[in-house]
C-alpha positions as CSV (number, residue, x, y, z in Angstrom):
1,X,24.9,41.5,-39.8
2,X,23.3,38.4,-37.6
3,X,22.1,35.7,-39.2
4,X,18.8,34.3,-40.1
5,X,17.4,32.4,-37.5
6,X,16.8,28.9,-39.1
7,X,13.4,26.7,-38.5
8,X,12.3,23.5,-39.4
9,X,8.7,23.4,-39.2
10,X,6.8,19.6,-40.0
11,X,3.6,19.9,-40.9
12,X,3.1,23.0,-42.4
13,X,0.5,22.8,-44.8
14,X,-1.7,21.7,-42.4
15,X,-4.4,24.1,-40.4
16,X,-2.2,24.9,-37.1
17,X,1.3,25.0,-39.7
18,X,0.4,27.1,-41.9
19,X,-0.8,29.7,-39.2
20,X,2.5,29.3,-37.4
21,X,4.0,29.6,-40.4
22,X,2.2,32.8,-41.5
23,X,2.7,34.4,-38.2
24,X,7.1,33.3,-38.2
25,X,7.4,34.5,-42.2
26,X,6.7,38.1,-40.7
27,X,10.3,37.9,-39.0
28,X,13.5,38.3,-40.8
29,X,14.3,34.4,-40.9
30,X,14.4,31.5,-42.8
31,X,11.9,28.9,-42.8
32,X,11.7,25.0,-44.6
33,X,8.1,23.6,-44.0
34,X,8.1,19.6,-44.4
35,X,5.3,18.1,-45.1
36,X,3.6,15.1,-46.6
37,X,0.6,16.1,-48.2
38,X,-1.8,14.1,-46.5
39,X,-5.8,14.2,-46.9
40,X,-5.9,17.2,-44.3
41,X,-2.9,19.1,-46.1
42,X,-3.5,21.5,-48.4
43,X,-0.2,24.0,-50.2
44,X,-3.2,26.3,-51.2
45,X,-2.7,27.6,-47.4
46,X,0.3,28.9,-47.5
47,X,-0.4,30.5,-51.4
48,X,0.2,34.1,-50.3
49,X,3.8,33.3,-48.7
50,X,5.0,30.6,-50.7
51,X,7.1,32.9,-53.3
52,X,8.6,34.7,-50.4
53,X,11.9,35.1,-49.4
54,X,13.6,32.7,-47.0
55,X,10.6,30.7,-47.3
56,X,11.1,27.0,-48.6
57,X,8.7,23.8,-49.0
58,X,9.5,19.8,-49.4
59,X,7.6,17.1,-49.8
60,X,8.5,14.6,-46.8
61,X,6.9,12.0,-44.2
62,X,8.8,12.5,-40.8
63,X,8.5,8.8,-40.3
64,X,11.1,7.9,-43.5
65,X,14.3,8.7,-41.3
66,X,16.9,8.8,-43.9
67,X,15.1,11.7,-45.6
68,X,14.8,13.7,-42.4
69,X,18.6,13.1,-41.7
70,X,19.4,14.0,-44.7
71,X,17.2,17.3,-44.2
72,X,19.0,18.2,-41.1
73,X,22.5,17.8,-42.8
74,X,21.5,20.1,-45.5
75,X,19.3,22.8,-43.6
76,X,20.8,23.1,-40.3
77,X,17.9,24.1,-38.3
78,X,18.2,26.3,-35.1
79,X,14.4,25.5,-34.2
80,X,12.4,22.7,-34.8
81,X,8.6,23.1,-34.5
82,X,7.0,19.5,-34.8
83,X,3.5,19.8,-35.8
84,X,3.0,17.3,-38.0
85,X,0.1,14.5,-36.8
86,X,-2.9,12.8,-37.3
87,X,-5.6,14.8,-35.6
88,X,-9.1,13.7,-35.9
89,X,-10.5,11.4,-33.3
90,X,-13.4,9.5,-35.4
91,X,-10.4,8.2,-37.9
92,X,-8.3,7.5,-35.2
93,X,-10.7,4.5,-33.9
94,X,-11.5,3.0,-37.2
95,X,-7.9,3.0,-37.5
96,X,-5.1,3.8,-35.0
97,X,-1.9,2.6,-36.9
98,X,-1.6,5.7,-39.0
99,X,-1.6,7.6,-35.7
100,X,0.6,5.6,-34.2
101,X,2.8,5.9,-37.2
102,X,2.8,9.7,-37.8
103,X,2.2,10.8,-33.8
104,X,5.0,8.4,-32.5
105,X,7.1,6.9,-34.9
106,X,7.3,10.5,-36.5
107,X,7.9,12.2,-33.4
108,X,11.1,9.5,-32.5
109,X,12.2,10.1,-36.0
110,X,12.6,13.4,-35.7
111,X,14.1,13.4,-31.8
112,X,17.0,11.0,-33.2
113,X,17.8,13.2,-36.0
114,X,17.8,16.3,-32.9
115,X,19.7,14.2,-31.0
116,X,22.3,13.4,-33.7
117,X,22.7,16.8,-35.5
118,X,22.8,18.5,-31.7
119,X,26.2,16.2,-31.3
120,X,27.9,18.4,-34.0
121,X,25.8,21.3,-33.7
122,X,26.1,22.8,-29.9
123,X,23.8,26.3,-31.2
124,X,20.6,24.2,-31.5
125,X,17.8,26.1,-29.8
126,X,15.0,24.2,-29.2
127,X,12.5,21.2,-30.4
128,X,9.0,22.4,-29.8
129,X,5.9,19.7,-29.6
130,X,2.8,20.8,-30.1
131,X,0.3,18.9,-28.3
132,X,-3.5,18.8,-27.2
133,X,-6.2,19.1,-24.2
134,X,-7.1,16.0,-25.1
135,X,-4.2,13.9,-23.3
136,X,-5.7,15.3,-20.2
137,X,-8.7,13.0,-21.0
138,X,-12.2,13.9,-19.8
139,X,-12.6,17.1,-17.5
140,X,-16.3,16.4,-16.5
141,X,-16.1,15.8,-13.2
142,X,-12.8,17.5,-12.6
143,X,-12.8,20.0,-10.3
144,X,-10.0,22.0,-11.4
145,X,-8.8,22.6,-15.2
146,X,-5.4,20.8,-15.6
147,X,-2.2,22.5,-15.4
148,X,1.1,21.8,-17.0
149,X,2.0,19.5,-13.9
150,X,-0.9,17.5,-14.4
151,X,-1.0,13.6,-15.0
152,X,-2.4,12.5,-18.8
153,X,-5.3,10.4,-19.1
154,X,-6.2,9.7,-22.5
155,X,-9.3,8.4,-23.9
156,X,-8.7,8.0,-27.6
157,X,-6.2,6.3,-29.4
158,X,-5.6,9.9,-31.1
159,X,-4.5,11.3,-27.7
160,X,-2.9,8.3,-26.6
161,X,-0.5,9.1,-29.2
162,X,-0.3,12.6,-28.8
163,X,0.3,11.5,-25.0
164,X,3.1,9.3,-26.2
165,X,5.1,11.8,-28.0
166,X,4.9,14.5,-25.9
167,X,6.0,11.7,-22.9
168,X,9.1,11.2,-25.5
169,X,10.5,15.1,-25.8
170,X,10.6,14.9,-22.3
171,X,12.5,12.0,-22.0
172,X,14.9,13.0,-25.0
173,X,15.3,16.0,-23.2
174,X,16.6,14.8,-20.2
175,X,18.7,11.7,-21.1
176,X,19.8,13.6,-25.0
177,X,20.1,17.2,-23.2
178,X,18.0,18.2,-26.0
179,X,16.7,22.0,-25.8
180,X,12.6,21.5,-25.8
181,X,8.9,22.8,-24.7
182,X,5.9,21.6,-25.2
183,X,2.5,23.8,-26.2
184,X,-0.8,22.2,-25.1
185,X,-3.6,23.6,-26.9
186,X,-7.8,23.7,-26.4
187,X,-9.8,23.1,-29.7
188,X,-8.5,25.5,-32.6
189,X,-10.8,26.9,-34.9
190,X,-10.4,29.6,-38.0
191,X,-10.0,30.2,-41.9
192,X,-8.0,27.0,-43.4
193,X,-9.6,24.3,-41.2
194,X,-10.0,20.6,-42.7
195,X,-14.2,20.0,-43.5
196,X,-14.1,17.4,-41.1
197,X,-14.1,19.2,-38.0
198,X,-16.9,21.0,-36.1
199,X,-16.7,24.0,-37.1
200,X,-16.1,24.1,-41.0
201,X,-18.5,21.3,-40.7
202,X,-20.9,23.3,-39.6
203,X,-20.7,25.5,-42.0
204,X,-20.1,23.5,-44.9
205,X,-23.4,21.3,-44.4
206,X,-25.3,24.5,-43.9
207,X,-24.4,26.6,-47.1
208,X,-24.6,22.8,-48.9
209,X,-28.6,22.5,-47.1
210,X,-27.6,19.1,-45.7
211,X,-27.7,17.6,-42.1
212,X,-25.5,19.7,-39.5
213,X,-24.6,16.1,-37.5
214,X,-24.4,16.8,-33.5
215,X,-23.1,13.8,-31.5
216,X,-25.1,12.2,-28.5
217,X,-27.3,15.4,-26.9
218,X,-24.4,17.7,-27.7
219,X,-23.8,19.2,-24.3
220,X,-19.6,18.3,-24.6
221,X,-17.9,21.5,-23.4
222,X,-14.6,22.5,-24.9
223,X,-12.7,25.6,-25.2
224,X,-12.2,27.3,-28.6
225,X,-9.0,28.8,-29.5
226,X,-8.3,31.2,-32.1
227,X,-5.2,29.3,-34.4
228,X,-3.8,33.0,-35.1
229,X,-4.2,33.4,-31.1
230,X,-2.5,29.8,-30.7
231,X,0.7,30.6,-33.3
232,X,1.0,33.9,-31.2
233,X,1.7,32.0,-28.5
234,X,4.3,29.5,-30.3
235,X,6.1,32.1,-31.6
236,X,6.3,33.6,-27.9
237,X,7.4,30.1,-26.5
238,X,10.4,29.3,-28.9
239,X,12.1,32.5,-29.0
240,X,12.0,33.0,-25.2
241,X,14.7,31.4,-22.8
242,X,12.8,30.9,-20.0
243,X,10.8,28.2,-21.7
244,X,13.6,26.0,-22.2
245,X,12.2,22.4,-21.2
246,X,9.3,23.6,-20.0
247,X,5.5,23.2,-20.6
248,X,2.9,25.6,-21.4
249,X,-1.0,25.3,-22.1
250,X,-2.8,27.6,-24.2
251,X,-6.6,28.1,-24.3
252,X,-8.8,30.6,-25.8
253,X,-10.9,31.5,-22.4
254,X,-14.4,30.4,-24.4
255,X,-16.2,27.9,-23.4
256,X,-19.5,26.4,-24.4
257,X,-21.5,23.5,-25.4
258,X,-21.3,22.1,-28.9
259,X,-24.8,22.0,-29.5
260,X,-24.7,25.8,-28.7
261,X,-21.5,26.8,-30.6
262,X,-23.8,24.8,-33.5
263,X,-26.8,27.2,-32.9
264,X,-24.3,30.4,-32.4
265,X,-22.9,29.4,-36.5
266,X,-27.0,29.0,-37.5
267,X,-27.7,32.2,-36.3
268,X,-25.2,34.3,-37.9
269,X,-25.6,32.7,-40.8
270,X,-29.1,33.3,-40.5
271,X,-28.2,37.1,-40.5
272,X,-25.3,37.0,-43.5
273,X,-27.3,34.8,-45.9
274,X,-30.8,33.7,-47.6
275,X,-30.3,30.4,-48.2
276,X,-34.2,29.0,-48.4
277,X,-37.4,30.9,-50.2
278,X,-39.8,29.7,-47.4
279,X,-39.7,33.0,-44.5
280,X,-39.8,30.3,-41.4
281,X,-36.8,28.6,-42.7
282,X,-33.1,29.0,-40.2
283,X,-30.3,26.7,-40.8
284,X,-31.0,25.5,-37.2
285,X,-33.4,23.4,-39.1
286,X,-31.2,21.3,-40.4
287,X,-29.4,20.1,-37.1
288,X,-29.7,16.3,-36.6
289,X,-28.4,14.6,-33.2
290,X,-26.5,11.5,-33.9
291,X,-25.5,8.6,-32.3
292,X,-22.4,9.3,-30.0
293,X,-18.9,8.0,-30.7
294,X,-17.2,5.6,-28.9
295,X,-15.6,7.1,-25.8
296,X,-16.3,10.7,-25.9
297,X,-15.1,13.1,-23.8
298,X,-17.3,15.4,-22.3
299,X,-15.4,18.0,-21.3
300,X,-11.9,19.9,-22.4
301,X,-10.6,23.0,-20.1
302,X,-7.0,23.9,-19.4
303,X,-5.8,26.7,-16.6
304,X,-3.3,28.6,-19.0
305,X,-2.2,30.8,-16.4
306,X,1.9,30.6,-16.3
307,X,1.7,31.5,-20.0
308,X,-0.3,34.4,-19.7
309,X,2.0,35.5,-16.6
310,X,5.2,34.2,-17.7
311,X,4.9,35.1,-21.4
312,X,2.4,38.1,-21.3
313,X,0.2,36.4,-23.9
314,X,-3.8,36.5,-24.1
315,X,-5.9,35.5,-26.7
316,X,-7.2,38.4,-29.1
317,X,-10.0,36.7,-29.9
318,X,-13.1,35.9,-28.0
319,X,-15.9,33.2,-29.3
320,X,-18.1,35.8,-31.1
321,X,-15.3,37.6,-32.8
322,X,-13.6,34.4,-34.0
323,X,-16.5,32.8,-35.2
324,X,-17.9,35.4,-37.3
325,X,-14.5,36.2,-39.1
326,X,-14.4,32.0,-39.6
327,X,-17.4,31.9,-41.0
328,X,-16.9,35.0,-43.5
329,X,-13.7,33.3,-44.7
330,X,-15.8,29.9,-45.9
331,X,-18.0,31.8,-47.4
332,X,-15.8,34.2,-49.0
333,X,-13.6,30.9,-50.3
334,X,-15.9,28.5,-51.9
335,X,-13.8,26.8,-54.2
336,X,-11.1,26.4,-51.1
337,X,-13.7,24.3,-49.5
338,X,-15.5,22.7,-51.6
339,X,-12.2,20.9,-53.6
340,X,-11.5,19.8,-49.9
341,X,-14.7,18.3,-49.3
342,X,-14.7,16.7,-52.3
């Protein structure tokens, strides 16, 4: 009988994790999600899967390296999946040394430990990063969406770090020989995400009656991708050989403004709910433009072509589809949300 394939996932509790995690546990194999329970993580994600078989959780901050050594010693993994990081961009300017802690410090932490179990362990498969549009920096007046030869620009000190580590598993790869690729994704969106980003956000205020916050004159255009779309396509990269050291961006094909990904939310919930007595009222009343945050990017795209070729991958989802089945989660799981927000 062949055995189990092995994967260390970090991060797993989180949004993007628990998806990959989800979409891996349908495979005979067995899975140990690290994680340190930060503000955005929640275990409540990963309820219906957490009392299955070959599926194991501990509580653990990638940037303590004795615990992670310890963790490779005891597990030996086949595949690591890193997605363990500080995402949001607002928190990342009032304060970049978390970020540079988790995004860097956490990503060498875990390299070394590759790099040291690899010496004993010659099966290792692959470290796999996943990464973000957002080292590209700002696409406005590109003419062209980046590729995965493309040079980084970042503009926040979020991507910066996300820039740093991914600049590191290449490096680690070619002096360490360490097996690795690298997934660059657009926005995600879906059930599970943390209240603080646009979407939930959006929906959260709405259902509460308070503001729906738009920054500057909310014409930023980014690309929405599906996270069930996006841990399709991990699960794709890692188990292919092809992909070995290689790069890959993933995007969801939809873009649009925020201000009218804002409006399309209003209007469906508009449809799906009766939130106000008075017969005029629609939820677009309660959108407020705000004052714009410090060096923001107007524009996210990525060409996602080799993937699509390569790997014969495609999102399932379009804007519409995505968004409605989003929003019908929230509203389905109040109490999810809600303890979150609180």
């Amino acid at each position: 009988m062949r055995n189990k394939k092995k994967i260390l996932i970090t991060g797993g509790t989180g949004f993007i994790g628990s998806a990959i995690i989800r979409q891996l546990l349908k495979k005979n194999i067995s899975l140990l999600n690290l994680d340190c329970l930060s503000y955005a993580s929640n275990k409540k994600n990963l309820f219906d899967v957490e009392k299955r078989k070959g599926y194991k959780f501990l509580k653990v901050d990638i940037s303590n390296k004795k615990k992670l050594q310890k963790v490779f010693n005891l597990f030996k993994p086949d595949y690591v999946i890193n997605c363990a990081a500080e995402t949001h961009v607002d928190r990342s300017i009032l304060n970049a040394k978390k970020f540079i802690k988790s995004n860097i410090i956490g990503t060498y932490n875990l390299l070394e430990c590759t790099r040291e179990y690899l010496i004993k362990n010659k099966k290792f498969k692959r470290f796999h990063q996943i990464s973000t549009d957002e080292v590209f920096g700002d696409l406005y007046k590109v003419a062209k969406p980046p590729n995965e030869n493309s040079a980084y620009l970042p503009s926040s000190p979020y991507s910066a770090s996300k820039a740093s580590s991914d600049h590191l598993v290449t490096s680690w790869g070619r002096t360490y020989k360490i097996p690795y690729s690298i997934s660059i994704c657009t926005n995600n969106y879906g059930p599970h995400q943390f209240p603080e980003k646009l979407i939930p956000k959006t929906i959260i205020n709405a259902m509460k009656g308070k503001k729906i916050p738009i920054y500057g004159d909310g014409k930023q255009i980014r690309d929405w991708l599906f996270v069930e779309d996006h841990a399709r396509a991990i699960q794709k990269i890692i188990f292919s050989r092809k992909t070995k050291n290689n790069k890959f961006n993933i995007s969801g094909n939809n873009q649009i403004y925020n201000f009218n990904l804002v409006n399309m939310i209003c209007d469906y919930l508009n449809k799906k709910i009766k939130f106000n007595k008075s017969k005029n009222f629609k939820f677009q009343n309660l959108i407020k433009f705000v004052k714009d945050r410090p060096g923001h990017d107007r524009k996210y795209i990525l060409n996602s072509n080799k993937i699509r070729r390569q790997l014969n991958w495609k999102p399932n989802y379009n804007i519409n589809k995505g968004i409605e089945r989003t929003i019908d989660w929230y509203l389905e799981n109040l109490t999810w949300w809600d303890n979150k927000k609180s």
